[in-house]
N, C-alpha and C positions, 0 to 999 in steps of 0.2 A: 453207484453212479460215478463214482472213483478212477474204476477203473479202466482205461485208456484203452482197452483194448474191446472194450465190451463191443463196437460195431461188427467183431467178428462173430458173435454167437447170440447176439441179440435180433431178432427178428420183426422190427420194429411196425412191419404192415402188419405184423397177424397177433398183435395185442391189441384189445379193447381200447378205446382211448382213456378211459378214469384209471385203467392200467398201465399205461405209457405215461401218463402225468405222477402215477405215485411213484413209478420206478425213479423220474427224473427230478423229483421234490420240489414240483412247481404248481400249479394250479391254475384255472380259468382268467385270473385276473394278472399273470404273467408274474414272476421274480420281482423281488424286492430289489431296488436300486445295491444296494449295498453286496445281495448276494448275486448280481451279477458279475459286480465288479470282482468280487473274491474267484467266479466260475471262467472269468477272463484271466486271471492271471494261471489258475489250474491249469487250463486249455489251453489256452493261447491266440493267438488271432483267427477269424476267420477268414483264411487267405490260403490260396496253392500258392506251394511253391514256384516263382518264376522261373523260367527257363536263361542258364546261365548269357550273361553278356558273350558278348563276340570276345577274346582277350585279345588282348592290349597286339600281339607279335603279329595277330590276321589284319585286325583294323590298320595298320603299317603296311602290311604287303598289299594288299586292297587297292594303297594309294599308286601303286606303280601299274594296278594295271587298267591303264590308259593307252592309246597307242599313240599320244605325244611322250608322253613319258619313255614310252618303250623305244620309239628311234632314239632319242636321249640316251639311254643308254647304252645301244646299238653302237652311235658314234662314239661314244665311253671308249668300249670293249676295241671296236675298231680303228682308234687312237692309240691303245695301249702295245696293240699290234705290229704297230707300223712306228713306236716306238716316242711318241709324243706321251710322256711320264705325267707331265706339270699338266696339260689338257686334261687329260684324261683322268686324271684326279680332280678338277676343278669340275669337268664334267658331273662327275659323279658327286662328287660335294653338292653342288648344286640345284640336282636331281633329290638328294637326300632332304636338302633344307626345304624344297616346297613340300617334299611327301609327308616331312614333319610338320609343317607347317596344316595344310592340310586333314592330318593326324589326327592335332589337337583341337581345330575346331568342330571335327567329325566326333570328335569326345564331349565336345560343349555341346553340340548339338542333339547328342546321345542324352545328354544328360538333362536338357532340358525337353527333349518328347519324355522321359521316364516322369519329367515332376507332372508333364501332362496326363501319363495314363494313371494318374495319384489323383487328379481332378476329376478323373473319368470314374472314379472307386462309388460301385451301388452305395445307394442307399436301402434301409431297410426300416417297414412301420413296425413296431414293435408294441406291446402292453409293459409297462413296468410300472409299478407302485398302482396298478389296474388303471391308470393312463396313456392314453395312446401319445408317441413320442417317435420320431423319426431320427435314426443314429445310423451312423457306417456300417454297412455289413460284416466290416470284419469284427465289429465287436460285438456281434451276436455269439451266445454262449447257446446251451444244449439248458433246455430247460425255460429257452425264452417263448414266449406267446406272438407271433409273428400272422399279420396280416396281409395280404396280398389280393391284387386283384386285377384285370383284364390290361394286358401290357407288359406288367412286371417280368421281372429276372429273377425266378424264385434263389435269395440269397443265402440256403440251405437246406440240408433233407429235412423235411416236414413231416411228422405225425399230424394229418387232418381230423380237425375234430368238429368244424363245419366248414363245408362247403354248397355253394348256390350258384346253380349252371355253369360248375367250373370245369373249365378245361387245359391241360396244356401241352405243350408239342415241344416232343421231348428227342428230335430228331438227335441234340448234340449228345444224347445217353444211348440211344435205344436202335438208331438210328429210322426209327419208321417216322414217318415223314406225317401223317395224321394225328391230329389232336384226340387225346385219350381224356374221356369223360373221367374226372375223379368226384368219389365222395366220403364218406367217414367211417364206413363199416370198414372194421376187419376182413381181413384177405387170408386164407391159405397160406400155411407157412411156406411151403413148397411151390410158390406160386413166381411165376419170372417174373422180371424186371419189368417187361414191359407190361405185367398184369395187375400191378402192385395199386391198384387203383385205388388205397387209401394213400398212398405217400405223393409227395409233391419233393421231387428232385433237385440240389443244387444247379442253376447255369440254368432251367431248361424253363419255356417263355407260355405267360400265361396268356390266353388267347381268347378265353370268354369267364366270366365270371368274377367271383371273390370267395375268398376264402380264408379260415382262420385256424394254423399248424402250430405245433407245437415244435420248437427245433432238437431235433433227435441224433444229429451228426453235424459238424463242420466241421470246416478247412479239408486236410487231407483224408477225414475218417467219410467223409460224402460219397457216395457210389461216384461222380465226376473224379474227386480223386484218387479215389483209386485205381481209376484207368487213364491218372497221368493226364486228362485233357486240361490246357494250358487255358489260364482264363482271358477270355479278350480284351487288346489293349489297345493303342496306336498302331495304326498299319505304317509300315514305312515302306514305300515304294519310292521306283525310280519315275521322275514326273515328266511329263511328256515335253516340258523346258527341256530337264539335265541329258533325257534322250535325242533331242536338238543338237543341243551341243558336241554327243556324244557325236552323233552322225556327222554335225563341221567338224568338229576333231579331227574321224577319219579322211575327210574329204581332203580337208586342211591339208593331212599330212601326207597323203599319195598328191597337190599338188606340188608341196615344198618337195619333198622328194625327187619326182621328176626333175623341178626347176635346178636343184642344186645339181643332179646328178646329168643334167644337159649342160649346167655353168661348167662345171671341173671337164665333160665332156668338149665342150667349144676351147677353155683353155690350153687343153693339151692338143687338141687337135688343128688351132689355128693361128695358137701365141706360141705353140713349141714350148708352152712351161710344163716344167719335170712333175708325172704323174700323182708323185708325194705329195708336191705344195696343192694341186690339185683337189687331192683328195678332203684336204685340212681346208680346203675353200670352200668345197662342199660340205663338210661339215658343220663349217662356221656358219655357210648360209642357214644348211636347219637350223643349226641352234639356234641365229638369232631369227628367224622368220616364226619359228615355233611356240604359242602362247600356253607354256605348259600349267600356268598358274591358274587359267579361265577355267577348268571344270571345278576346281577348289573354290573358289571365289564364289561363282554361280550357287554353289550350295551353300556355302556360307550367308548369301543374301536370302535365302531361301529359309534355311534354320533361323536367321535374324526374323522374321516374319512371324514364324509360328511363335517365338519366343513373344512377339509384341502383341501379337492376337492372344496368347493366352492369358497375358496379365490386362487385358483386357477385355475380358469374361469370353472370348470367342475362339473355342478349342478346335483346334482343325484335326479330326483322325486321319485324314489323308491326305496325302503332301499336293496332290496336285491340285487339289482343292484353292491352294495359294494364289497358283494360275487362273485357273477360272473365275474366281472371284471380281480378278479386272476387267472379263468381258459379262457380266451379269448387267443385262435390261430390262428384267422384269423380277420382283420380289414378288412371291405370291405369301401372305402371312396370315395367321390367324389373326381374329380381332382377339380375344379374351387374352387377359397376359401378357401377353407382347407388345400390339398398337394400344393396349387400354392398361391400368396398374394393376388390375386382380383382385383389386380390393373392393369387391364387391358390398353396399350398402343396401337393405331395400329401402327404399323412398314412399310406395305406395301400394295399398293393398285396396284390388275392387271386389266389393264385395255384391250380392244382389242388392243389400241394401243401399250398396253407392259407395264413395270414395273414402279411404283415408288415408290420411299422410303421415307419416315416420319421421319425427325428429333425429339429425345424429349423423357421423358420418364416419366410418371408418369400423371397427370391431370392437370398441367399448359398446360394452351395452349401456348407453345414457341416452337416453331420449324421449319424450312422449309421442302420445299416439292423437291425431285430431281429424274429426270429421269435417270433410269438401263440401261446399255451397257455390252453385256458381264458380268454379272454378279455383274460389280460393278458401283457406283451410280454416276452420272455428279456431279462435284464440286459447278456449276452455279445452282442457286437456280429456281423453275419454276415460270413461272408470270400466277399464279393464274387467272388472267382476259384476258388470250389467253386462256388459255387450258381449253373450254366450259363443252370440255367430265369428265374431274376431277370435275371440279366445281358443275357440274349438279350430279356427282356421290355421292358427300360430300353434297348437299343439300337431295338428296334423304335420305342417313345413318340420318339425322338431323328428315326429317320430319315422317317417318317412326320410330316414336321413341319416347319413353314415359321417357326419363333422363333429367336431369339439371343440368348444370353444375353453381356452383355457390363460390364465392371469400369468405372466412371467415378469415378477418385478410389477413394476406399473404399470408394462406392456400389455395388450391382449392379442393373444394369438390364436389363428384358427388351426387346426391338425385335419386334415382334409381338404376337401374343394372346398374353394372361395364361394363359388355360387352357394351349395349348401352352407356354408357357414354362414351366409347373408340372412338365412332363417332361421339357425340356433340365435343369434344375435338379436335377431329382431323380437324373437320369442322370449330372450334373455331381458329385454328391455320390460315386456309386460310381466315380469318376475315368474315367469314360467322356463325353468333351468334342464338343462340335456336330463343329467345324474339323474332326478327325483321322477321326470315325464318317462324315460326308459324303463328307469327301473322299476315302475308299478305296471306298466305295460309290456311286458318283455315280448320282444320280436319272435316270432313260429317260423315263419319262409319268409323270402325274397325274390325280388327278380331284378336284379344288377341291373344299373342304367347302361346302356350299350348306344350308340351311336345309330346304329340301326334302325334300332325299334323308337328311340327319342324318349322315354319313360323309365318310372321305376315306380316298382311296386312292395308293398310290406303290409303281411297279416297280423294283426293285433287282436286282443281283447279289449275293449273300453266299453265303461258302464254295463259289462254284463255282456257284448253281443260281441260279436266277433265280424273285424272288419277288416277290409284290403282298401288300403292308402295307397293313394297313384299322385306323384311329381314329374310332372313333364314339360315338355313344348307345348306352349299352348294351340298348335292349328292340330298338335296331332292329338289332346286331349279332347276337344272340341270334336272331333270325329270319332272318338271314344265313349263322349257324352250323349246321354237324350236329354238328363233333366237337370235341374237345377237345386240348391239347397236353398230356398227364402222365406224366412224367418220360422225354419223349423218344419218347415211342410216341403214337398220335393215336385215342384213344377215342370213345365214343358222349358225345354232350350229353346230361347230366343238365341240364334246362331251367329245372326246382323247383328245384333244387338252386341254380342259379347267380341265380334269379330271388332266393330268400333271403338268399343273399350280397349283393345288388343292393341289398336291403331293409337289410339290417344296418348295410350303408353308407352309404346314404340317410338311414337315423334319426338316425345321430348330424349329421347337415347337409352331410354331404360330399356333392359335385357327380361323379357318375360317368362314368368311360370305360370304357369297351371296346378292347382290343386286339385282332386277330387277322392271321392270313396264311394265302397259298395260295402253293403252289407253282406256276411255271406255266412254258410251254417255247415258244420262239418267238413272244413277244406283242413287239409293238413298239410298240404305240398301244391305251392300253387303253377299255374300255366299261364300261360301268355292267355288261353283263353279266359282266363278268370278276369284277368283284368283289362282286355279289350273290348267288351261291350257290358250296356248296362252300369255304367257308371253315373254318380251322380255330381257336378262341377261346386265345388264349393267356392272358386273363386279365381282371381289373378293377384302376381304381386308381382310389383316394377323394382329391378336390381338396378342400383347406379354405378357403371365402372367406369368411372372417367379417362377419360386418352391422358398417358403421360407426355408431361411435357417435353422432355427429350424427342419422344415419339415426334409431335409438328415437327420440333426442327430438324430429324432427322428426313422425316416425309421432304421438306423445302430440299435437303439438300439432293433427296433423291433425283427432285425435280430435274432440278439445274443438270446432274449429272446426265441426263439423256435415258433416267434407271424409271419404270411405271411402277410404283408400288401399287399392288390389287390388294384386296382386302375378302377373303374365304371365313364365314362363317355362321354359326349355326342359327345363329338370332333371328327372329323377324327382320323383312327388307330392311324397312323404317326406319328401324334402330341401327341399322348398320350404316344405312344411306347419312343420318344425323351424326353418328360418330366419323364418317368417313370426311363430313363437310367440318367437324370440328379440326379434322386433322391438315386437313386443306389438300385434301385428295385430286386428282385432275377433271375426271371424270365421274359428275357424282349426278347426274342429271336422271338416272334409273341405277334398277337394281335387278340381279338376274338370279332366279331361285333353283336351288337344285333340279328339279320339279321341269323347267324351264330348260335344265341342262339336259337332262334325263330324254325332253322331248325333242332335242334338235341330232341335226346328222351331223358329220362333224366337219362338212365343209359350211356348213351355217355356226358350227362354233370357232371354225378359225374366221371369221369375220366378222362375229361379234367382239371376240377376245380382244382385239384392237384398240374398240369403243368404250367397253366395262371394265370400271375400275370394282365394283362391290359385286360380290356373289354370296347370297345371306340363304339360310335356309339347307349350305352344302354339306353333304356328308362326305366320308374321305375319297369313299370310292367317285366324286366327282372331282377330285382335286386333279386323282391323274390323267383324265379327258380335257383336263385346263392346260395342263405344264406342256401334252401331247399337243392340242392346238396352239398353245404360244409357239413351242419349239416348230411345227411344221409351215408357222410364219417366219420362223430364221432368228427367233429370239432366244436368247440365253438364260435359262430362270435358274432359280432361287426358290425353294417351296418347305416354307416352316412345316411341322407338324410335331403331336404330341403322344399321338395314339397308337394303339399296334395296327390298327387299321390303314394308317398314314405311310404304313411303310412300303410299297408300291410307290406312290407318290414322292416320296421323298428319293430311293435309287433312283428311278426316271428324270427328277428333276436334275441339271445340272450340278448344283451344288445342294444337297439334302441339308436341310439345317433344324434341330432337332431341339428339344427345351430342355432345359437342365432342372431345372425347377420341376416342373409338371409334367415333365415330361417319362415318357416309360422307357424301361430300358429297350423294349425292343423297338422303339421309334430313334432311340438314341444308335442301335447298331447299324440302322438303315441308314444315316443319316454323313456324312461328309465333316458338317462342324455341327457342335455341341456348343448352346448361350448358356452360359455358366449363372445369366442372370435374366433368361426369356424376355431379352426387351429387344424391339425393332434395331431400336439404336445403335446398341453394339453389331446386329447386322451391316448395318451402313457403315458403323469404323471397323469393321472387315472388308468390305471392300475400299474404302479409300486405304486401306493397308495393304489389298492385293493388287491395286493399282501401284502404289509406293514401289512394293518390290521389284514388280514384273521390268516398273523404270527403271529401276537403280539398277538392277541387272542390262538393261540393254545400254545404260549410260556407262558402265564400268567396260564390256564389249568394245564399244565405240571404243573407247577412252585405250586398254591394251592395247590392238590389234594393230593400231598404227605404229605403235612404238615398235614389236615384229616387224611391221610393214620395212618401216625407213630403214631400219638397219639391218632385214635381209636385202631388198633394194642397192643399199648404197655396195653391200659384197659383192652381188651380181654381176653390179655396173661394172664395179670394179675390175670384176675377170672378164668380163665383155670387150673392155678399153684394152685390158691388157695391163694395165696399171696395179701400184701398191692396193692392198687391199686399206682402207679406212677403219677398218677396226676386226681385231681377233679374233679367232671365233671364242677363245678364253673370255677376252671383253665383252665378245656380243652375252655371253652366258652372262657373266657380270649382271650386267644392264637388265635384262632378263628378272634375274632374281631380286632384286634391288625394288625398279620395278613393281611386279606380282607381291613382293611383301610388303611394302610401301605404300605406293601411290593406289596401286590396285584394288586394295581392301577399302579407300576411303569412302567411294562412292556407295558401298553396299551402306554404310554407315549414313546418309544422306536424309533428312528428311523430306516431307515431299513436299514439292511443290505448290504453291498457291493455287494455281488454277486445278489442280488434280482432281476435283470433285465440279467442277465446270467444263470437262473435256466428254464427249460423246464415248462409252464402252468400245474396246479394241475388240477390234476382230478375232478372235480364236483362232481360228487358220492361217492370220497372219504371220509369215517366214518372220523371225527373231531377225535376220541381217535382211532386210527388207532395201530397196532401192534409196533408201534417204541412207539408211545407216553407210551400206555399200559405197556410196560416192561419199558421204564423210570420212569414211575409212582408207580410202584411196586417194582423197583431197590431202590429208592431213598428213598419210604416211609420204606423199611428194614432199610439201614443206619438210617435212624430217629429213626426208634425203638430199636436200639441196642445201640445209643448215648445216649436216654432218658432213657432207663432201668439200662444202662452204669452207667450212670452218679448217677441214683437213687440208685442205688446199692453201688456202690464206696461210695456213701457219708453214706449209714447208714452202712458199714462197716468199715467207720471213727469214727462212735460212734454219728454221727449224729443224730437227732431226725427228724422222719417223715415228720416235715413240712421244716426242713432243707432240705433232702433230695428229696421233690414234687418239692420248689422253684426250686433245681440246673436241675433236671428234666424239668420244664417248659422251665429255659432260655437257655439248651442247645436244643429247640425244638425249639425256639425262634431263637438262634444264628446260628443253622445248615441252619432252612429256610433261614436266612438273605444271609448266605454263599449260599447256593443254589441257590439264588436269582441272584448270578453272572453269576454262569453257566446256567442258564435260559436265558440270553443274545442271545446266541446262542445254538440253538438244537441240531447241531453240529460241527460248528467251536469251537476252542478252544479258551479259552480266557484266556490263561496264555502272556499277552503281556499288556502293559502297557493302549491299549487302548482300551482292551478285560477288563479290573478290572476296570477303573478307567472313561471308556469314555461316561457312562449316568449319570446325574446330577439327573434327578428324582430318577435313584436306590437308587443313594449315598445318596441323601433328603431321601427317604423312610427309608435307614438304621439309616440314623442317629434319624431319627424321631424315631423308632422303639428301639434305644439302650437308648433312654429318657427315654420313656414309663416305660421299662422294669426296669429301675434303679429306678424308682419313685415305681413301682410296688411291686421292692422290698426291699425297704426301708422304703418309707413312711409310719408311724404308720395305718393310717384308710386305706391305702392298706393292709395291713399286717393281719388286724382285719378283713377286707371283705374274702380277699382270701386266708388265714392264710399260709402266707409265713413269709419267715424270711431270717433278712440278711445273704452276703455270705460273706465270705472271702478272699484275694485275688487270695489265691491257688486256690479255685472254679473256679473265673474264668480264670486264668489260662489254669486250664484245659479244660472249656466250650471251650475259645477260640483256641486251641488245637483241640479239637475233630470236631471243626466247618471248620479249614484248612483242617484236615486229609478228613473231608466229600466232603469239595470243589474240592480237590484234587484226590480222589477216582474217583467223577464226570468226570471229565476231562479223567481219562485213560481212562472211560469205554466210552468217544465219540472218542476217540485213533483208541480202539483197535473196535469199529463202521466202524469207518472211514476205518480203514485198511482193513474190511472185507467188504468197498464196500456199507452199510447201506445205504438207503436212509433219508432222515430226512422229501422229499417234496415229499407226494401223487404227481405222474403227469400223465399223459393221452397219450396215443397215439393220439388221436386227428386226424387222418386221414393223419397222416404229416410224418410215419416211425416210427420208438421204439423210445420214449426216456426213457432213464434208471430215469432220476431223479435225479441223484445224487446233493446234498450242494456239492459246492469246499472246500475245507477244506483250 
């Protein structure tokens, strides 16, 4: 077992399995804790190798190619030409400091998707110390006992030693696209890859079934790795945002181009100025018109997103996913796990004989058991070892059942599904234990609960006879059933009768089972036949999974938001309809059952889907006839899911959002974002986080663009008139830079807003520079231009000299952005209030950082000599800071007198939900 190389001459399909277990010196009941840990450090992780980072010299060159950045250096190269040294160096410096800049947050951001796809790392159930235990896949060793079943990511190569109607599709190995039935016999040594139908494959996704392998290879020794396929991680794509921008960019810079190259055009050709200075006038225009810093930024707020969502259990695999999240209207989510805690209790068990109720609440097993009178429960606790019919019903929930319930600490934990562990627990309570009830009974065949079929079944021997145990749904048991177990003898189904009991249970929010059994003689491998008719019902029991409380207030907040949260799942109506009114659902007046979906056309289901918030009774394949009619009402969903079945439904859905928890891996690939903690909640603070961003990016746009604006603006003017130009195009670069590293980054930094979960979902289709933004941007870059000519004017009619009067120029461009910089807080609330000026810390960093610069700028001698400025006097500023209130001030009326007339500030959508106007509260 040594030795490392044995995956090359070991044949691991065409050994016996009691053969494969002694070569690997393990047995049925899995590795000893200790001699795993010794086979982990031999071996090593189970993990491929990644495929190397980008290095460091591409992620750099990367950043230039932009085609803001590229005229940029353009005008560099064709400065150097023409003989302008000191430009064309400052050019290029400049050029250089955003691409680094840029650079390094492209490396933060790197590095925080990496700790994400470390969140994303399988899990795998394992046997160790012959307990079932759930640990990381990569620290699965060869030799371990490894369970798997319908959904999973088999987390390495498998010697199967049982499996039950398992299958799995093994397209990323084999590439054949059909699910290959596997089982436990030996294969042909000679036999291909894809014939190997005892082995269960690293990477490749199980589709029906369970099954229980022995692990025979990991990490690189796996058939996967050896062919090099890379294991999935975070996709990083370009998001239909940063393709926006990429498209303004170009627009951007074939407008400035033309402009400049008409300005230096008109001046030579109608002021008779010499073609050279010309030329450096059009340069200056681009540079300063040109927002080289805005695709760096836009992805910096982007990365700041993912980075918040993840420490907030809500992992995004795909970036564009950030985006879409701010226009989601409709949640579509399961009830179990998510809107409820998963901590399934049962409460009550009907029996023919009548009711009884289950003290207890949670996974301790502590509680008695008391017979119903009249509705309410006998004081006197039952004696377990008379009441045969309870006992024999609580061994059936036990053997019928693939949970463990198990003590860690003081704790009790379940290893498996919550619902089934609601019946180890409850059986645990009447001192009837998993270990002792399995192991005198041991299981023959199975048939895997599947979503499908709604049941499970298990062949046992007990007392001598041989019998198949059935747990399921209770309306599909009932159709399964003719008779009944009462007091020992096997009667006719009263159908109403148990249908009422169904309901009873139901109303109060309890989640139902179904018990029943058949007797049966000579079965050895059982069918669907075996355990679809002729069954006998032993009984019902009521699970209690109470809605978390997070869950209401997340529900309240959806309200407000303008978002319908619906509720998908498999329970009785009843029970869904009672937890949906516990959660404070909108629409809780009916309930609409698969059954109900199944029979309507799908212009009858885009006009229910409107009305119904509960859909009980659905299975996956109705989820995506739901997301299809929301979305062909113009609504934007969101559609949890946990199953491999769910994966349809989840790509279709706008954003797939997939459980971390219970969820399988192949529901987690289909899926957009991953709940690291399967609760509603953290869906809802993912989108008021995809809301945050999407703002703080269009408020940081707004906020640059004007600053370009004014002081390409005021150059233009400039050669227009025929006059000094107001500021260099050295300067305008300056400002530029300063700018974009400054003031630029603060608003990605923003948090959000108060009303941002009170605003109606934005439009999707809505253009990012949208008509509010356009005439803000055009507003503001006027004020800048009339401050900078303002101020350049006023000062050489002081008697000022040139470069006196470029400096006051620059830093009232300089101090107007800083000032605008406030009102950019908000689009249109106002922020004349103490916590509107004074309540972001990053702004106030960026200004203060930005009033250093500026004072060094223009003071320091080898500033002075670079950028030929000169100092100011105090009057200067003075009045810079003067004309930088009067601007902030201006700002403010003009979201006033916005506001008064009704403005919107937020693209939003009708969405298939009635008008929403849109409006910010002011």
């Amino acid at each position: 077992m040594t030795d490392p190389n044995r995956s090359e001459t070991t044949a691991w399909h065409a050994l016996a399995a009691d053969e494969v277990l002694e070569r690997l010196d393990s047995s049925t009941d899995g590795l000893a804790a200790s001699d795993a840990e010794r086979r982990l450090k031999e071996y090593g992780p189970n993990e491929l190798k990644q495929a190397e980072a980008r290095p460091w010299w591409k992620r750099l060159l990367e950043q230039f190619n932009n085609i803001l950045m590229l005229v940029l250096i353009v005008a560099a190269i064709a400065s150097l030409a023409l003989g302008h040294t000191l430009d064309a160096g400052a050019i290029f410096g400049v050029v250089l400091i955003i691409a680094l800049i840029g650079f390094i947050q492209e490396g933060k951001a790197e590095q925080a998707l990496e700790s994400i796809r470390q969140m994303l790392s399988p899990q795998a159930n394992v046997l160790r110390d012959g307990k079932r235990q759930t640990i990381p896949a990569e620290e699965l060793v060869p030799g371990d006992i490894v369970l798997v079943e319908s959904g999973d990511r088999v987390p390495a190569d498998l010697r199967l030693l049982e499996a039950r109607r398992f299958r799995t599709e093994e397209a990323s190995l084999t590439g054949e696209s059909t699910p290959v039935d596997k089982n436990g016999e030996a294969v042909a040594e000679d036999a291909d890859l894809g014939d190997r139908t005892s082995m269960a494959y690293a990477s490749t996704i199980v589709v029906q079934g369970n099954a229980r392998g022995l692990v025979v290879e990991t990490a690189a020794n796996t058939e996967i790795g050896r062919i090099s396929e890379m294991l999935r991680g975070v996709e990083q794509l370009k998001t239909p945002l940063l393709r926006q921008i990429d498209r303004a960019g170009q627009v951007l810079a074939f407008f400035i181009l033309a402009a400049a190259v008409l300005t230096g055009a008109f001046g030579v050709l109608v002021h008779g100025q010499p073609l050279g200075d010309m030329f450096m006038a059009a340069v200056g225009l681009a540079v300063a018109a040109i927002p080289e810093g805005m695709p760096a930024i836009v992805t910096i707020g982007l990365a700041l997103g993912v980075q918040t969502m993840a420490k907030k259990n809500a992992i995004i695999r795909r970036l564009p996913a950030v985006e879409t999240l701010g226009s989601i209207s409709t949640i579509f989510s399961d009830k179990t796990g998510t809107l409820t805690r998963n901590e399934m209790t049962a409460q009550a068990i009907w029996l023919p004989q009548g009711e009884v109720r289950i003290e207890g609440i949670g996974f301790a097993p502590e509680g008695s058991f008391h017979r119903v009178h009249d509705g309410e429960a006998e004081e006197a606790a039952l004696d377990l070892d008379e009441d045969h019919a309870l006992r024999h019903f609580l061994k059936v929930g036990v053997l019928c059942n693939d949970a463990e319930l198990a003590q860690d600490g003081e704790r009790w934990r379940i290893h498996g599904d919550p619902t089934e562990g609601a019946l180890v627990v409850a059986a645990a309570k009447a001192g009837l234990t998993t270990d002792e009830l399995r192991g005198k009974h041991d299981r023959h065949d199975a048939i895997p609960f599947e979503s499908e079929r709604k049941y499970m079944a298990t062949l046992h021997k007990l007392d001598g006879e041989q019998l198949l145990l059935v747990k399921g749904a209770p309306d599909r048991l009932l159709e399964m059933c003719h008779r009944v177990r009462d007091n020992g003898e096997d009667v006719d189904l009263d159908v109403e009768l148990w249908e009422e009991r169904i309901h009873d249970l139901s109303s109060r929010g309890l989640r139902v089972l179904a018990l029943a059994e058949k007797r049966v003689h000579d079965v050895h491998e059982l069918t669907d036949e075996h355990a679809e008719e002729e069954l006998v019902l032993l009984g019902l029991v009521g699970l209690l999974d109470p809605p978390r409380d997070e869950a209401i207030e997340a529900v309240k907040e959806c309200l407000a938001a303008g978002i319908r949260p619906v509720m998908i799942t498999g329970d009785h109506a009843v029970t869904a309809l009672a937890i949906s009114r516990q959660l404070g659902f909108a629409h809780t007046e009916r309930a609409i059952t698969g059954r109900e979906v199944e029979a309507m056309s799908d212009a009858e289901l885009e006009q229910v889907i409107l009305e119904v918030d509960v859909f009980a009774r659905a299975a996956p394949e109705h989820k995506l006839r739901l997301v299809q009619a929301m979305q062909a009402q113009g609504g934007i969903c969101a559609m949890t899911g946990d199953g491999v079945n769910d994966g349809p439904a989840l790509k279709r859905a706008d954003v797939g959002v997939a459980m971390g928890i219970q969820g399988t891996e192949a529901a987690k690939e289909a899926a957009e974002m991953v709940l690291a903690d399967d609760n509603f909640a953290t869906i809802v603070g993912a989108i008021r986080e995809g809301r945050k961003v999407y703002d703080n990016i269009r408020k940081t746009i707004t906020f640059i663009l004007p600053t370009n604006g004014g002081q390409g603006l005021a150059i233009m003017l400039a050669v227009l008139a025929g006059s000094t130009l107001p500021v260099t195009p050295l300067q305008a670069l300056w400002v530029n830079m300063v700018v974009a590293v400054t003031l630029g980054l603060a608003l990605a930094f923003e948090h959000a807003e108060k009303d941002i979960m009170t605003r109606k979902p934005r439009d999707p289709d809505a253009s990012l520079l949208d008509l509010f933004l356009l005439w803000r941007v055009i507003f503001v870059s006027m004020l800048l231009l009339v401050g900078v000519f303002g101020m350049f004017l006023w000062i050489q009619g002081q008697g000022g000299s040139i470069e006196l009067a470029r400096t006051g120029a620059v830093n009232m461009l300089v101090m107007g952005s800083a000032a605008y910089l406030i009102n950019s807080r908000f689009l249109l609330r106002s922020t004349l209030s103490f916590e509107g000026i004074f309540g972001s810390r990053p702004v106030w960093g960026s200004i203060g950082t930005i009033v250093a610069l500026q004072l060094a700028w223009t003071y320091l001698p080898f500033m002075q000599l670079i950028f030929a400025s000169e100092g100011l006097g105090l009057g200067h500023w003075g009045v810079i800071l003067a004309a930088s209130l009067a601007l902030y001030l201006i700002v403010e009326l003009e979201k006033q007198v916005l506001r008064a007339r009704g403005v919107s500030g937020q693209p939003t959508a009708n969405h298939g939900q009635g008008g929403h106007t849109g409006l910010e509260s002011p």
